[in-house]
TORMI-454836 format. One record per residue (C-alpha): residue number from 0; residue in three letters; chain; y negated, z, x. Coordinates in steps of 0.02 Angstrom, whole numbers. Each point is the difference from the previous one (the first is absolute). Example, Ala and Ser with C-alpha at 12.3 -4.5 7.8 and 13.67 -1.06 7.14 Angstrom:
<n 0	res ALA	chain A	c2 225	c3 390	c1 615>
<n 1	res SER	chain A	c2 -172	c3 -33	c1 69>
end
This chain:
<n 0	res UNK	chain A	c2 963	c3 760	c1 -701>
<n 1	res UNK	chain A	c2 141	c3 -37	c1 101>
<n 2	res UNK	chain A	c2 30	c3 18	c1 186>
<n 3	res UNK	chain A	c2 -34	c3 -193	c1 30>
<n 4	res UNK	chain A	c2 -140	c3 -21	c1 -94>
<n 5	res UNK	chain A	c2 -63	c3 162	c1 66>
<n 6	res UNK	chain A	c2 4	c3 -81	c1 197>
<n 7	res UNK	chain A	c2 -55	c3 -155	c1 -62>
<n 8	res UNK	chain A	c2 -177	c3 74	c1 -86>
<n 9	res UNK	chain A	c2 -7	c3 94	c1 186>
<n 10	res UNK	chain A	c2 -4	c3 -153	c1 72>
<n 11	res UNK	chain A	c2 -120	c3 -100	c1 -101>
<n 12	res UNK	chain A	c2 -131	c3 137	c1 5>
<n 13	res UNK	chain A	c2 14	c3 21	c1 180>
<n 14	res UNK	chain A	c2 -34	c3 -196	c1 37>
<n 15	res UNK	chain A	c2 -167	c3 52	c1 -123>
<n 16	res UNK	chain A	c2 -27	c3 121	c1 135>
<n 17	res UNK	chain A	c2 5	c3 -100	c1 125>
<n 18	res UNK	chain A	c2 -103	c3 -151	c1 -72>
<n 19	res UNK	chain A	c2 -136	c3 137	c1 -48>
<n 20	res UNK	chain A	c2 -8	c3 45	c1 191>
<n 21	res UNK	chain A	c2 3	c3 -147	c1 59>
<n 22	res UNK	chain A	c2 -145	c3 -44	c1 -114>
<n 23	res UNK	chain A	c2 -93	c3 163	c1 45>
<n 24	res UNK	chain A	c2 11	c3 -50	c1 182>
<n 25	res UNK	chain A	c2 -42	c3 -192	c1 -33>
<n 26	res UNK	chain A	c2 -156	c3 57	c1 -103>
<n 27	res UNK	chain A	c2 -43	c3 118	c1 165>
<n 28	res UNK	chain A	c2 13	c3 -155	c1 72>
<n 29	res UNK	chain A	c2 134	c3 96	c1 124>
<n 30	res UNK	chain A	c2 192	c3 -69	c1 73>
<n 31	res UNK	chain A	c2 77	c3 -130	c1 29>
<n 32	res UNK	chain A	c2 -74	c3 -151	c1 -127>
<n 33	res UNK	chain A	c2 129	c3 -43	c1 -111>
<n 34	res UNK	chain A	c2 -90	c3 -182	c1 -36>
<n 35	res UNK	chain A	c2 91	c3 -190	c1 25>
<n 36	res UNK	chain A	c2 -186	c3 -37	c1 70>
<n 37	res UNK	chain A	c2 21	c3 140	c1 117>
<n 38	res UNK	chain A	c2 191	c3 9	c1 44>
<n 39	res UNK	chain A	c2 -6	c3 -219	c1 43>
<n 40	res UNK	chain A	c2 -187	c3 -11	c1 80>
<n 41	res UNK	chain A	c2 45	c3 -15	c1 203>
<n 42	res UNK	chain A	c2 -78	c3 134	c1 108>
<n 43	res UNK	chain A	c2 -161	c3 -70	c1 46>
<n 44	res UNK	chain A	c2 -22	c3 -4	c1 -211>
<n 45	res UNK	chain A	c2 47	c3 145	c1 -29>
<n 46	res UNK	chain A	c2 -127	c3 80	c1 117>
<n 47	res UNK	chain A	c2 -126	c3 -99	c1 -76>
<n 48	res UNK	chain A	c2 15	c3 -2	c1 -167>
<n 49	res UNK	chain A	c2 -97	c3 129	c1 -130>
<n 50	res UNK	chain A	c2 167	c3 104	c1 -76>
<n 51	res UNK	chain A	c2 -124	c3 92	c1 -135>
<n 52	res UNK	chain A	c2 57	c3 -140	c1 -146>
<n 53	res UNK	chain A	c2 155	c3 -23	c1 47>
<n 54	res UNK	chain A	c2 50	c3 201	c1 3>
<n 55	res UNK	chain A	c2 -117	c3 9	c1 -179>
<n 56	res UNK	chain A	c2 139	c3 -134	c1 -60>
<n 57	res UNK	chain A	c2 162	c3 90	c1 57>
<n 58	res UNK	chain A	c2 -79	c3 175	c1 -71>
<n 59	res UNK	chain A	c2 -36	c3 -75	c1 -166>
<n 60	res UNK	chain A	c2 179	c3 -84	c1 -12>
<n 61	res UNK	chain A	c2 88	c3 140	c1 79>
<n 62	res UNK	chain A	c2 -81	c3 121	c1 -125>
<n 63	res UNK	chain A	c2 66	c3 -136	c1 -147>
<n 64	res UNK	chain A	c2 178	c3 13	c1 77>
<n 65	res UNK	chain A	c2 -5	c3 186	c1 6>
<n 66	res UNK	chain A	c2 -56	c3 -4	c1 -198>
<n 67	res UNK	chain A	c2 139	c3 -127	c1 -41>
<n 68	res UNK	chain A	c2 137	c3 114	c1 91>
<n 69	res UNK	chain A	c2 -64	c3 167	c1 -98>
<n 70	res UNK	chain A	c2 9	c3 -107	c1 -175>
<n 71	res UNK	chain A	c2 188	c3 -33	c1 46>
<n 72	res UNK	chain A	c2 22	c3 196	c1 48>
<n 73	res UNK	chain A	c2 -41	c3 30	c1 -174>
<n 74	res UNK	chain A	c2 93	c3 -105	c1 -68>
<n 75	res UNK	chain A	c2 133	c3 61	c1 80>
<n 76	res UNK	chain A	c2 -15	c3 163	c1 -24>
<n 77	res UNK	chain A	c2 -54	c3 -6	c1 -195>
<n 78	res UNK	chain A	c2 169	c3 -137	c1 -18>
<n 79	res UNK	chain A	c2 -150	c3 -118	c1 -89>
<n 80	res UNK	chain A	c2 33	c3 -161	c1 51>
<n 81	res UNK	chain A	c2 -178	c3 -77	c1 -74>
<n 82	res UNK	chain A	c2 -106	c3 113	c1 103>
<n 83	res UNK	chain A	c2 71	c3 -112	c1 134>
<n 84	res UNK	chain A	c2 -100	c3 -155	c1 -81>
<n 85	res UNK	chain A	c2 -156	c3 87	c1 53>
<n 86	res UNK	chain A	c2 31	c3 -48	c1 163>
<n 87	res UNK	chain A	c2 -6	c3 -185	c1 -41>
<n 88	res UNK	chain A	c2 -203	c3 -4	c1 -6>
<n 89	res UNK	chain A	c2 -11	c3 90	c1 160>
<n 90	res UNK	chain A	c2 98	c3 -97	c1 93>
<n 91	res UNK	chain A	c2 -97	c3 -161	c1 -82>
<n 92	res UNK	chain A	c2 -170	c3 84	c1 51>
<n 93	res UNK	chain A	c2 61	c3 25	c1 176>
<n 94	res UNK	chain A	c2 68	c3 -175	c1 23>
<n 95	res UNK	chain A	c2 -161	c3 -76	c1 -75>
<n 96	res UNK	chain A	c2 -95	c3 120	c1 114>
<n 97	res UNK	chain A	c2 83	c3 -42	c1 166>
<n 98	res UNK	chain A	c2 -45	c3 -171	c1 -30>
<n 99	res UNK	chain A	c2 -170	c3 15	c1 -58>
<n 100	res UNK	chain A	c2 -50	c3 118	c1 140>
<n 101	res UNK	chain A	c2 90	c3 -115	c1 130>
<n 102	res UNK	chain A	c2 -106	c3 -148	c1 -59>
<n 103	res UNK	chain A	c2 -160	c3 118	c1 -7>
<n 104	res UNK	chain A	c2 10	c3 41	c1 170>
<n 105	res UNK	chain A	c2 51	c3 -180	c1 68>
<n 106	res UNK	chain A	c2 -134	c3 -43	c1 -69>
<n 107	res UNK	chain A	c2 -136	c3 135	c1 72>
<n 108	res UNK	chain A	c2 83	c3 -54	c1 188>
end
């Protein structure tokens, strides 16, 4: 494995890391809420709104990202370029998720 590739697997597992905290702390429903509904609501709606769904949502996709960046780590690291189609249905699933949860919980307002 060469030096590049080496730094390059570092880097892709550590961004797993991180989405796995982040998701950890999201599904303690603790931090900052990294949510469009959140981050764009004004003040006043922020203060009012229930956060539970909306943290459940960014756990659940945040834990998908962190999968996705481990299945390129190993594909890095093993030099297998079709491990990296595994990725493809977890991204899908988290895509199709975001939206389904989004209209879910428009709809339970």
């Amino acid at each position: 494995m060469s030096r590049v590739e080496l730094i390059a697997a570092f880097i892709v597992f550590a961004a797993a890391a991180v989405m796995m905290l982040l998701a950890i702390s999201h599904f303690m429903q603790k931090g900052f809420l990294f949510n469009n509904a959140y981050i764009y609501a004004s003040k006043n709606e922020r203060e009012t709104m229930d956060k539970k769904p909306y943290y459940r949502q960014s756990a659940v996709v945040f834990s998908l990202v962190s999968t996705v960046f481990v299945i390129i780590g190993i594909s890095l690291v093993w030099h297998n370029s079709k491990i990296a189609l595994l990725e493809i249905p977890f991204i899908i699933i988290a895509v199709i998720y975001a939206i389904v949860s989004t209209v879910h919980i428009k709809s339970n307002k």
